[in-house]
Biotite code that builds the C-alpha atoms (Angstrom):
import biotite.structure as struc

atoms = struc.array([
    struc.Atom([98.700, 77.752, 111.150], chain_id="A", res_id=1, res_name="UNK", atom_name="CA", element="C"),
    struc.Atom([98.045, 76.743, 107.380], chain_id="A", res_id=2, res_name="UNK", atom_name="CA", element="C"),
    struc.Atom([95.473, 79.626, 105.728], chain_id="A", res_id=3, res_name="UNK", atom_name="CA", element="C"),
    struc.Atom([92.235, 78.828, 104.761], chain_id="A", res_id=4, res_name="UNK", atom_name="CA", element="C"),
    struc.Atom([92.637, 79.477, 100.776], chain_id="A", res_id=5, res_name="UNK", atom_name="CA", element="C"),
    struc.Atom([88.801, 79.826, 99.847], chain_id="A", res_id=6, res_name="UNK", atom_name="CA", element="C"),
    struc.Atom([85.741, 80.717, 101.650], chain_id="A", res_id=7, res_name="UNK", atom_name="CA", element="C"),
    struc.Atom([81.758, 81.189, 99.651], chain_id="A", res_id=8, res_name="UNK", atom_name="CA", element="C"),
    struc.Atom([78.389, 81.977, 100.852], chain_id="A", res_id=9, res_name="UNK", atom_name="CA", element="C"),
    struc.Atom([75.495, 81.200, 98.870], chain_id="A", res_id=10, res_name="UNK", atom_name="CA", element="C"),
    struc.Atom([71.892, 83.411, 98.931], chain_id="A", res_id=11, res_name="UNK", atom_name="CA", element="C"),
    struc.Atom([68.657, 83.060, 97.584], chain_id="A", res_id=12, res_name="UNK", atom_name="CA", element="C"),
    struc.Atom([66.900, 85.844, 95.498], chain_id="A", res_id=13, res_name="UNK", atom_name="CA", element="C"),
    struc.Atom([63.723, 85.933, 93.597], chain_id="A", res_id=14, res_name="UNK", atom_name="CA", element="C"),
    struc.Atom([64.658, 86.515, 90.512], chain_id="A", res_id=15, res_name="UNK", atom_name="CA", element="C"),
    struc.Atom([65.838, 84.576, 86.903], chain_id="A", res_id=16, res_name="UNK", atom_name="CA", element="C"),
    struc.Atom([69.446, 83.513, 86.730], chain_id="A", res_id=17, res_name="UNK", atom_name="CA", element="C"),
    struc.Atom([69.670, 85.407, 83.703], chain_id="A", res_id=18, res_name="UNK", atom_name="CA", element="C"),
    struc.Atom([68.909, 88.726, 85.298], chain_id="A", res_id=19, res_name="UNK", atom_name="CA", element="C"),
    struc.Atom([71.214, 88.057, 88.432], chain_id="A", res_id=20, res_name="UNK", atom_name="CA", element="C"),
    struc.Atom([74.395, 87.255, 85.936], chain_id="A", res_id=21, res_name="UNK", atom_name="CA", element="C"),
    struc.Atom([73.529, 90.578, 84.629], chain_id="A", res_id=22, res_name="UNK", atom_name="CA", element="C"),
    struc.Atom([73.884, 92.458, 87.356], chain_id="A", res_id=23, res_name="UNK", atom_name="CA", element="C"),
    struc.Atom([77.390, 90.508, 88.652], chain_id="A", res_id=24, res_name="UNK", atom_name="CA", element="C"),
    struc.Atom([79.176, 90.485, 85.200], chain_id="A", res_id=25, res_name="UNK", atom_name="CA", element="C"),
    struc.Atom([78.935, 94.653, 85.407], chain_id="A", res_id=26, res_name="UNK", atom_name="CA", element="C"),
    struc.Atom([82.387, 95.240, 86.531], chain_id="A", res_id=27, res_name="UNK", atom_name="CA", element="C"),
    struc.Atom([81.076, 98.895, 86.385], chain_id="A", res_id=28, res_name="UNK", atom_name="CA", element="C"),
    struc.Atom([78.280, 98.283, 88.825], chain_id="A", res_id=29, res_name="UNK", atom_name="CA", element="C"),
    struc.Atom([80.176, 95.788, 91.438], chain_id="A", res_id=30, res_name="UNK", atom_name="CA", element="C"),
    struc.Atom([80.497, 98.979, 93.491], chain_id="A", res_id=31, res_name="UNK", atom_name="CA", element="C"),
    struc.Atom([76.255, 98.890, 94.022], chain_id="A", res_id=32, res_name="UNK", atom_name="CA", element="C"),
    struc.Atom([76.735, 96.044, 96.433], chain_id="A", res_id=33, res_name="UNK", atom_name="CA", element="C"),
    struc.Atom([80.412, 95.182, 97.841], chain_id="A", res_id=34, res_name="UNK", atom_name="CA", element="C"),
    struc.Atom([81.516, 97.002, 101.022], chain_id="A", res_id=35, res_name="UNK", atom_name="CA", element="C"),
    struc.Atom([84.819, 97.496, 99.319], chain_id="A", res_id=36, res_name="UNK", atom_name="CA", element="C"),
    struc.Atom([84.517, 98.021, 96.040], chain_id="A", res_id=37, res_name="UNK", atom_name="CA", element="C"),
    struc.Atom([83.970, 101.232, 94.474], chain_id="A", res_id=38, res_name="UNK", atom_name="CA", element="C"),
    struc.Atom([83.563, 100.448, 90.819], chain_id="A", res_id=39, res_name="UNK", atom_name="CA", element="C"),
    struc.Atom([85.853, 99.800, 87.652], chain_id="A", res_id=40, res_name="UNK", atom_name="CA", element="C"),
    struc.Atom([86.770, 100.707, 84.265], chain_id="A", res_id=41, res_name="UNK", atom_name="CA", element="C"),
    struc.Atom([86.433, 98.800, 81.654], chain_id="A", res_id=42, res_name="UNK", atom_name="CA", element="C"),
    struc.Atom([89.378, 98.579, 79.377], chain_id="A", res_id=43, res_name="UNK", atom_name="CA", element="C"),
    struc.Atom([89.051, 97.723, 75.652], chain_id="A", res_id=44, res_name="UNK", atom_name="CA", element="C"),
    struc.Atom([86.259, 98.777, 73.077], chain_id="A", res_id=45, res_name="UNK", atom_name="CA", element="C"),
    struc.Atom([84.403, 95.867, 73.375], chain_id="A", res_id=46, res_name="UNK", atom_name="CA", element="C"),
    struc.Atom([81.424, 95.967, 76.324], chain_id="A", res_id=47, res_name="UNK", atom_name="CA", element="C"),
    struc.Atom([79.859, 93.096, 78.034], chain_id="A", res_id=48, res_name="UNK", atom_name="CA", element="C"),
    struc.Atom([81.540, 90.208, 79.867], chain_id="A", res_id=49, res_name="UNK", atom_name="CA", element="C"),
    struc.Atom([83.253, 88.187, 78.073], chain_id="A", res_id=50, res_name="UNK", atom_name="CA", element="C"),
    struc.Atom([86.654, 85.860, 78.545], chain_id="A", res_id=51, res_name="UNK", atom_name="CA", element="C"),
    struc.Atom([89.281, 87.899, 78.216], chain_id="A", res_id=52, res_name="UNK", atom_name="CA", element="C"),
    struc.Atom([87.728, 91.167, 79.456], chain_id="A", res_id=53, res_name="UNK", atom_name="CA", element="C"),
    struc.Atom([90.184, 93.656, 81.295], chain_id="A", res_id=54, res_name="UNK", atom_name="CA", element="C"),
    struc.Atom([88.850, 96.058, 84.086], chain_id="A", res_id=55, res_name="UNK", atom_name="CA", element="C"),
    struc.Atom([90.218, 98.306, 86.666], chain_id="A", res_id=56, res_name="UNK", atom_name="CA", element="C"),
    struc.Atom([88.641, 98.116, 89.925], chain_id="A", res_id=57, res_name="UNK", atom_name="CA", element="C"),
    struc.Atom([88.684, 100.760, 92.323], chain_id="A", res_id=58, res_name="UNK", atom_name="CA", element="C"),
    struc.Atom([88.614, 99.666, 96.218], chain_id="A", res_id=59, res_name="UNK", atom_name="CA", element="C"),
    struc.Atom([88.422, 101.461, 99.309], chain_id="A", res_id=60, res_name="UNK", atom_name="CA", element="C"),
    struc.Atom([89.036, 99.735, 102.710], chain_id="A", res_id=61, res_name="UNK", atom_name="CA", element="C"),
    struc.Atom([88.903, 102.612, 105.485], chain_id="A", res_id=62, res_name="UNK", atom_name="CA", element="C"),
    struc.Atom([91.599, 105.949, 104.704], chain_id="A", res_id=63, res_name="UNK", atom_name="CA", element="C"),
    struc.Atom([93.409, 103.134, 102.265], chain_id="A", res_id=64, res_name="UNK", atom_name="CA", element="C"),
    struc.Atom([92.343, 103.155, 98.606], chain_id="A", res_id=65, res_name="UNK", atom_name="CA", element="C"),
    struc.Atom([93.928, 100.947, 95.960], chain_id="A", res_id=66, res_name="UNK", atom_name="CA", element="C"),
    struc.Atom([93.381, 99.883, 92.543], chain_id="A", res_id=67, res_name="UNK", atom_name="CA", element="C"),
    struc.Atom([93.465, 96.337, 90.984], chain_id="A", res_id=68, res_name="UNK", atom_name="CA", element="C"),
    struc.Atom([93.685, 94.933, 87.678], chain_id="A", res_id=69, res_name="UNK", atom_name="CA", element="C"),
    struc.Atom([91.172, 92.084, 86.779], chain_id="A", res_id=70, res_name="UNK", atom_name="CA", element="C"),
    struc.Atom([90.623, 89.290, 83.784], chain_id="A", res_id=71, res_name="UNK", atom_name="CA", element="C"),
    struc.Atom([87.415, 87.858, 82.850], chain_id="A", res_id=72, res_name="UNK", atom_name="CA", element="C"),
    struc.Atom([88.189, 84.293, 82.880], chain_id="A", res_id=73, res_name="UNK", atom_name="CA", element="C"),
    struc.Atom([84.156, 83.095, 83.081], chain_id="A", res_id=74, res_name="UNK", atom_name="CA", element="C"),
    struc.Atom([81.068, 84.401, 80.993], chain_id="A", res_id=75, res_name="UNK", atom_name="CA", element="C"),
    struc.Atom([78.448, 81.762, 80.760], chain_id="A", res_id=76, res_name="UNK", atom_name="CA", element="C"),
    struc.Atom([74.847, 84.189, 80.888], chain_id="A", res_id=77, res_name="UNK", atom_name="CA", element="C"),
    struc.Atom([73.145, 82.703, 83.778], chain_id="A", res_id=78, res_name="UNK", atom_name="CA", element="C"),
    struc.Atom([75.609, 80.583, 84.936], chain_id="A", res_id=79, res_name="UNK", atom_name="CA", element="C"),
    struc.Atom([79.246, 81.316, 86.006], chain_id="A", res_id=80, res_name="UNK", atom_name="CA", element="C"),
    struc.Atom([80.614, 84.593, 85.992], chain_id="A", res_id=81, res_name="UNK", atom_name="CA", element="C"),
    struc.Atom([84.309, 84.731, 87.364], chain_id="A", res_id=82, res_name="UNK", atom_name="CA", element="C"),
    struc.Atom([87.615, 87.045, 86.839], chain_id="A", res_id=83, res_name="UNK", atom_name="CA", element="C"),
    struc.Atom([91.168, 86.723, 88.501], chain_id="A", res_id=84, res_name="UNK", atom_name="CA", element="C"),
    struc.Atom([92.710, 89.659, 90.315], chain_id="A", res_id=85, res_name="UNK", atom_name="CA", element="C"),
    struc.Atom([96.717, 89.914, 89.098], chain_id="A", res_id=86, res_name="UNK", atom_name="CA", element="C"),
    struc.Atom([98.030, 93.500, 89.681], chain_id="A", res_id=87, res_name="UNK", atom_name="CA", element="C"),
    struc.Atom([97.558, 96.138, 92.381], chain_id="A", res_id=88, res_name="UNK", atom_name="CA", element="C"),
    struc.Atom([98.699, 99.628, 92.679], chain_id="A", res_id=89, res_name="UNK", atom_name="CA", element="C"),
    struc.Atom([97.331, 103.011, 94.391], chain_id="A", res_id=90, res_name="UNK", atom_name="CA", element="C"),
    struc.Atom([96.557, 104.767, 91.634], chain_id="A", res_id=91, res_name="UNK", atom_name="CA", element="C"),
    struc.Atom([97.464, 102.120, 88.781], chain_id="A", res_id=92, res_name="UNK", atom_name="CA", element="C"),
    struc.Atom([97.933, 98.528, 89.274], chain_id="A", res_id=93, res_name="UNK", atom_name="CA", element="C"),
    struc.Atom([101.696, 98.584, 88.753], chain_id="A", res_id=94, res_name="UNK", atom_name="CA", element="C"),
    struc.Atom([102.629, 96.192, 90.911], chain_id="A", res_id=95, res_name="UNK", atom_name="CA", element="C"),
    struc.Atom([101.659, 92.279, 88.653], chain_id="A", res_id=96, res_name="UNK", atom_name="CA", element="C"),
    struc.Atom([101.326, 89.195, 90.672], chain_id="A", res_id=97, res_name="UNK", atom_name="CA", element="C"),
    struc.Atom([98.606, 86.470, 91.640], chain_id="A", res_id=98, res_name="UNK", atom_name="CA", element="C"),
    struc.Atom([96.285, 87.838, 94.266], chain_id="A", res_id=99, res_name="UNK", atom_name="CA", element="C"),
    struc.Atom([92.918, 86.405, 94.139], chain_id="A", res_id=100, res_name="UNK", atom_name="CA", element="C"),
    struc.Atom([89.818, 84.200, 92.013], chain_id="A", res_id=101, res_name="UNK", atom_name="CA", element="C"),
    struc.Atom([86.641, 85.894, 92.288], chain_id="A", res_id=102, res_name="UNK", atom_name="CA", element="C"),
    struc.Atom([83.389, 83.602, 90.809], chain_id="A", res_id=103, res_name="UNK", atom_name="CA", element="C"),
    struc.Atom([79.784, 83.737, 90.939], chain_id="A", res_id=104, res_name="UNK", atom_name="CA", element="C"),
    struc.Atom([77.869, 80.742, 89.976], chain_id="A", res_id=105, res_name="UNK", atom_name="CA", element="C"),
    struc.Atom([73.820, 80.919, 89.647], chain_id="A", res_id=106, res_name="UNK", atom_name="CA", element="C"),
    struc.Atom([71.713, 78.251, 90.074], chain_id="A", res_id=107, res_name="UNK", atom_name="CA", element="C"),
    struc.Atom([67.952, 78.051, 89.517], chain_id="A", res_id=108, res_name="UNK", atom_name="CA", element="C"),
    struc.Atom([65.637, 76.990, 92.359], chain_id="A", res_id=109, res_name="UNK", atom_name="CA", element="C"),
    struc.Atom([62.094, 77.234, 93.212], chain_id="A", res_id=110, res_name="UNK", atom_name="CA", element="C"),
    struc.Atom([61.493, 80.149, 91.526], chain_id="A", res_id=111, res_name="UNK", atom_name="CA", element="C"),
    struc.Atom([64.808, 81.968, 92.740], chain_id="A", res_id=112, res_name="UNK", atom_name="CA", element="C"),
    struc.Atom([68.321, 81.815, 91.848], chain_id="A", res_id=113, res_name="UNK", atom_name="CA", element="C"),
    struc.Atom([70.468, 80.545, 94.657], chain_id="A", res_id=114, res_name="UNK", atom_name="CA", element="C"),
    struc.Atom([73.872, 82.921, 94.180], chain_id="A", res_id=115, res_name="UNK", atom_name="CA", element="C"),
    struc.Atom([77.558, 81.487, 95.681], chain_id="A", res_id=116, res_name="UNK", atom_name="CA", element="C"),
    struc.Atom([80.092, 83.726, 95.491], chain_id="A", res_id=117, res_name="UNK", atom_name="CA", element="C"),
    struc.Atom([83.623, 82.732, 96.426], chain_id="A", res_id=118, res_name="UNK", atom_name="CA", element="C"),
    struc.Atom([87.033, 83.967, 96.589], chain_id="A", res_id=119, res_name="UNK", atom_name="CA", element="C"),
    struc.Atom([90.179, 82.018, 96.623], chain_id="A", res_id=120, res_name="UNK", atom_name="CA", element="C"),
    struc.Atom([93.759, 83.340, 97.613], chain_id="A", res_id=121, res_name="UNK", atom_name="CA", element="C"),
    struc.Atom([95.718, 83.267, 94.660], chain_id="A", res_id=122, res_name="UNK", atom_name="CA", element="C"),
    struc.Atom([98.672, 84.259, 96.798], chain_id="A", res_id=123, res_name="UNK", atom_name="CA", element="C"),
    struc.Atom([100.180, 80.797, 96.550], chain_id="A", res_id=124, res_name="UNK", atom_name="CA", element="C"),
    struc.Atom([103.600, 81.257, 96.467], chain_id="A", res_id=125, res_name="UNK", atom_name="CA", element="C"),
    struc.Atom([103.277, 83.548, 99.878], chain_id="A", res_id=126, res_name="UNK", atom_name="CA", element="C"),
    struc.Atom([104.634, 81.634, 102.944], chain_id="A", res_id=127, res_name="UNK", atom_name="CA", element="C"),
    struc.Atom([101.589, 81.456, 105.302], chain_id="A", res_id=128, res_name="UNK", atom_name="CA", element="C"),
    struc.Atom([103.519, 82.993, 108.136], chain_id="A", res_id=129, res_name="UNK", atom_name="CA", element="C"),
    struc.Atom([104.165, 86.013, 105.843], chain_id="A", res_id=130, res_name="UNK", atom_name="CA", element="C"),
    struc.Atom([100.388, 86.159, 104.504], chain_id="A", res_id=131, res_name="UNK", atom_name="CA", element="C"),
    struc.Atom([98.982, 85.629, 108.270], chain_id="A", res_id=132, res_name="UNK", atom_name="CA", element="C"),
    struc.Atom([100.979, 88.740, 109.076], chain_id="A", res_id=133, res_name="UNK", atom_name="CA", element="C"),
    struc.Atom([100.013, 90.928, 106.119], chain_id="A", res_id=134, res_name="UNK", atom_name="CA", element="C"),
    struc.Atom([96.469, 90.066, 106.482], chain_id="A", res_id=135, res_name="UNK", atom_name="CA", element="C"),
    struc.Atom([96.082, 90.609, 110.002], chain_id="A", res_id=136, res_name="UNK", atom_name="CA", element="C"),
    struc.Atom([97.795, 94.699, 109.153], chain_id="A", res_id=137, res_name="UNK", atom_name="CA", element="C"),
    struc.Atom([95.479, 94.758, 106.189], chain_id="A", res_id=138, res_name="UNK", atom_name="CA", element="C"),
    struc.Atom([92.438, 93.819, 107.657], chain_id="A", res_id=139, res_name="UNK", atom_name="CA", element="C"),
    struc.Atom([92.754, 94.847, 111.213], chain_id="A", res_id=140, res_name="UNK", atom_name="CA", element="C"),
    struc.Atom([93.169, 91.698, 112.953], chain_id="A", res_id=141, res_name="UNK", atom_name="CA", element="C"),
    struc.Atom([91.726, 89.286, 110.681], chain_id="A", res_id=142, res_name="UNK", atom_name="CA", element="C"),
    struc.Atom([92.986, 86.829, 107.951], chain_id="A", res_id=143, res_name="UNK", atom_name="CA", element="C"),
    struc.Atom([91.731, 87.457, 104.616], chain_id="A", res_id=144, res_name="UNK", atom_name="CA", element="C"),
    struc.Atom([89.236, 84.242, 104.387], chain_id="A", res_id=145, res_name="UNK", atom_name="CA", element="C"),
    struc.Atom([87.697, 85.523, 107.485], chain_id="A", res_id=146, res_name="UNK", atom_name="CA", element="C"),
    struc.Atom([87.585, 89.289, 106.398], chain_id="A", res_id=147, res_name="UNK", atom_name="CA", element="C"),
    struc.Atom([86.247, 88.314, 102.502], chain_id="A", res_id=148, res_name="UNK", atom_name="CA", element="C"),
    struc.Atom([83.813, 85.771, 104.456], chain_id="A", res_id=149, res_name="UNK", atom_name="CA", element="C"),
    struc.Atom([82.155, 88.908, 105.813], chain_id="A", res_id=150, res_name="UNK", atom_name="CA", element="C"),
    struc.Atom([82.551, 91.146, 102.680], chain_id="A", res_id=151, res_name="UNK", atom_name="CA", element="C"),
    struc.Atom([80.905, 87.875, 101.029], chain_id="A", res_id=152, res_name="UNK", atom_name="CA", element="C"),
    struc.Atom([77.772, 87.935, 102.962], chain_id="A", res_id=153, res_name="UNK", atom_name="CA", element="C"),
    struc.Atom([77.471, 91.596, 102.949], chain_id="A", res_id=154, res_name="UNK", atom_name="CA", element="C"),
    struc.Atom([77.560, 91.763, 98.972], chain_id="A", res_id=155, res_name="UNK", atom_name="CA", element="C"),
    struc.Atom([74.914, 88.940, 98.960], chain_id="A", res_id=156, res_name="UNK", atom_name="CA", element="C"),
    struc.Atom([72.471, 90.597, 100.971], chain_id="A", res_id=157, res_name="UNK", atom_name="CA", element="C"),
    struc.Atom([73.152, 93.777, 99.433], chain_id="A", res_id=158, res_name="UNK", atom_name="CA", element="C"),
    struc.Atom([72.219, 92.382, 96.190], chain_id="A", res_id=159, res_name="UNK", atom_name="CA", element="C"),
    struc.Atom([69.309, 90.216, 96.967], chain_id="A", res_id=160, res_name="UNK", atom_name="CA", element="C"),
    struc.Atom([67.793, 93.336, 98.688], chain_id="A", res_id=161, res_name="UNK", atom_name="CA", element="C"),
    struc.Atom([68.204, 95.678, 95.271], chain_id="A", res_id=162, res_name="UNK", atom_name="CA", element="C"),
    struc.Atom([67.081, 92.966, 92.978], chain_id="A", res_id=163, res_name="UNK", atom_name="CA", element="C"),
    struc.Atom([64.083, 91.953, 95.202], chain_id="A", res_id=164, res_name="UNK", atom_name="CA", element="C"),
    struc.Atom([62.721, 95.161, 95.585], chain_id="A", res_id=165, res_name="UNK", atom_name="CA", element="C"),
    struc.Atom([63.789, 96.972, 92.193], chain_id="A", res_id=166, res_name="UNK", atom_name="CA", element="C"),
    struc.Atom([64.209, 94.242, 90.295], chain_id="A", res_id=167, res_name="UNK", atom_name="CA", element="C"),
    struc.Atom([66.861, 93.100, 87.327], chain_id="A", res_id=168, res_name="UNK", atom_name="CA", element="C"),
    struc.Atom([68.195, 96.461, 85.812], chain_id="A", res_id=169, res_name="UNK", atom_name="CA", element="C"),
    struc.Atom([67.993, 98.961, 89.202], chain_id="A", res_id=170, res_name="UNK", atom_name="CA", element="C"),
    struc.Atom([71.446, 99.392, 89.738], chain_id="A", res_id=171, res_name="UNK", atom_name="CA", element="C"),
    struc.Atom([71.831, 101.053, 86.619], chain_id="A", res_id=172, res_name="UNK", atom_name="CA", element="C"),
    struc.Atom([75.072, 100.702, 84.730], chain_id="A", res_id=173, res_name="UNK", atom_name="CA", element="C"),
    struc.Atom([77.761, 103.320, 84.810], chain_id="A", res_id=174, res_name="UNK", atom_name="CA", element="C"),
    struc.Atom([80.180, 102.199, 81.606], chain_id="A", res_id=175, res_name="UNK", atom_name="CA", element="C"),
    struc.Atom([83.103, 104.360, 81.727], chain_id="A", res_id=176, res_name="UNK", atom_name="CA", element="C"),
    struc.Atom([85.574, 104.531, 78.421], chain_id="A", res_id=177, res_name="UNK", atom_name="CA", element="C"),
    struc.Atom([89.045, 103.972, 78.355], chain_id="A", res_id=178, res_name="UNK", atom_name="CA", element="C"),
    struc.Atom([89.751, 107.614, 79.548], chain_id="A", res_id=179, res_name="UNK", atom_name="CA", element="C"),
    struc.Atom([87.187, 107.630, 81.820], chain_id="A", res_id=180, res_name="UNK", atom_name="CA", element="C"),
    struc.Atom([88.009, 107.499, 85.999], chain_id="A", res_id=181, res_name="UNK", atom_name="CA", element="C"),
])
């Protein structure tokens, strides 16, 4: 059975655009509000999403914990925010390759931004009886579009429900340094 290479959700949340792309380009605070990741360090002086920006995420799914290595490859303030996942290791993302596109596009309506996030399976090159299999280990029984579809929803509402009742700027940002993590 062909894979399903992309799934998004989309959510509603009373505040700016602005303020919402704030949040979401914070590598450092992604952690707040997805039910896998745990963070990331920035890499590089330079702070603030930009294209080009480098960051180190750190995931946990269950006992497993892993580590990926991310590029900014979207920074338009109140707008688009995306990065593409290409290495993954335990401890260090050692191991390069296409894995996923991550973007989060923000969209002004009624008062409210209406926030799509979507991830695509960069895992092209993977036969889809191969990446069937893996997923289904990795995810207990699921393929990855289904999995991410729930992980999708779940940072959504996560999000919406911080921002809504803290407002822009209550997640509070934990930069870490080159060094740091």
């Amino acid at each position: 059975m062909p894979r399903t290479m992309s799934v998004s959700d989309s959510i509603l949340i009373r505040v700016a655009p602005s303020a919402v792309y704030e949040e979401l380009s914070d590598p450092t605070a992604m952690g707040r509000w997805s039910p896998e990741n745990r963070g990331a360090r920035i890499l590089g002086e330079r702070r603030g999403a930009h294209v080009g920006m480098v960051f180190e995420g750190r995931n946990k799914r269950g006992p497993f914990s892993w580590t990926t290595r991310c590029t900014v490859t979207a920074a338009d303030p109140g707008e688009r925010f995306a990065f593409r996942v290409h290495a993954i290791g335990v401890r260090r993302p050692r191991l390069p390759g296409a894995i996923a596109l991550w973007e989060y596009r923000f969209e002004a309506v009624d008062g409210c931004t209406r926030v799509t996030e979507t991830w695509t399976d960069n895992r092209r090159a993977w036969p889809d009886l191969l990446a069937n299999a893996f997923d289904k280990v990795a995810t207990r029984g699921h393929t990855f579009a289904d999995f991410q579809r729930e992980n999708i929803r779940t940072t959504l509402e996560r999000l919406k429900a911080v921002l809504e009742q803290d407002g822009p700027g209550a997640a509070g940002r934990t930069e870490q340094g080159p060094g740091d993590g």
